[in-house]
N, C-alpha and C positions, 0 to 999 in steps of 0.2 A: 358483558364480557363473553366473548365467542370462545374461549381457550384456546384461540393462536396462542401459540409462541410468538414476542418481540423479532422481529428478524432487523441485520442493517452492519453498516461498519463506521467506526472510525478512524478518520483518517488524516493525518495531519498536516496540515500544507505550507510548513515552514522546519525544516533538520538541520541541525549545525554538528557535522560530525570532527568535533574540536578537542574529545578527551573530556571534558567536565563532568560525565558523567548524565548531562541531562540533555534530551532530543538529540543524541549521539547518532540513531541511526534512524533511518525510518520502516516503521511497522505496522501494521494495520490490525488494530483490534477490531476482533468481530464480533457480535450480540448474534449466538447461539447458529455460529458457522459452522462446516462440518468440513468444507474444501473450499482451499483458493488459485487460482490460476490466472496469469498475467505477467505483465513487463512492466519495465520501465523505460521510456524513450526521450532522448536530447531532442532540441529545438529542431533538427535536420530530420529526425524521423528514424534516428538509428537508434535499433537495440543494445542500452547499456546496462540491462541486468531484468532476469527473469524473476520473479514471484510466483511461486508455486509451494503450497501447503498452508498448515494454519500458521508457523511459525517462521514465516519465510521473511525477511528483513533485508535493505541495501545500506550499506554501511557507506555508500557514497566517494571510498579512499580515492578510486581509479580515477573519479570524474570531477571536472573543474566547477567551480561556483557558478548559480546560475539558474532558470527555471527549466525542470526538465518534468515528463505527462507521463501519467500512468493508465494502463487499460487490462482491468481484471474484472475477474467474474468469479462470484463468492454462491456456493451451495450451501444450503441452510439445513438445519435438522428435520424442515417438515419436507424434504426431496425440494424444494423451489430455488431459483437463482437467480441471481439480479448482478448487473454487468453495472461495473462503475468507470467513468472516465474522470478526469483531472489535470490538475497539478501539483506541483510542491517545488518551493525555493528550496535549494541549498545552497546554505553562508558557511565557509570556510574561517 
């Protein structure tokens, strides 16, 4: 063992923001983050919601079901970054 710290995120690629209380919204858990910065973008390439901070979440209300991409970059506690791209469904 080197003594890094673990670094990384997870991240979910399926949110159903329906009220039940479970995968209501989508959030991105981080393993020992420090900053997050990014969006969220529709099939067209348009911007429907920012991500920015450790606690930053889209609750999904505004936007119709469907797959929509995200592209953020997460700062870790040893100064390092690492830039994630994706997906995730949202089911209504």
């Amino acid at each position: 063992v080197n003594g890094a710290l673990p670094t990384g995120a997870i991240i979910p690629n399926i949110f159903t923001p329906n009220g039940d209380g479970q995968n209501d919204v989508f959030s991105i858990k981080l393993i020992n983050g420090v900053d997050l910065t990014g969006a969220i973008y529709n099939r067209w390439g348009k911007k429907v919601q920012d991500l920015n901070g450790l606690d930053a979440v889209w609750t999904g209300k505004e936007s119709n079901e469907g797959t929509y991409y995200y592209v953020f970059e997460i700062k870790f506690l040893d100064d390092s970054k690492k830039k994630f791209k994706g997906h995730v469904q949202l089911i209504k």
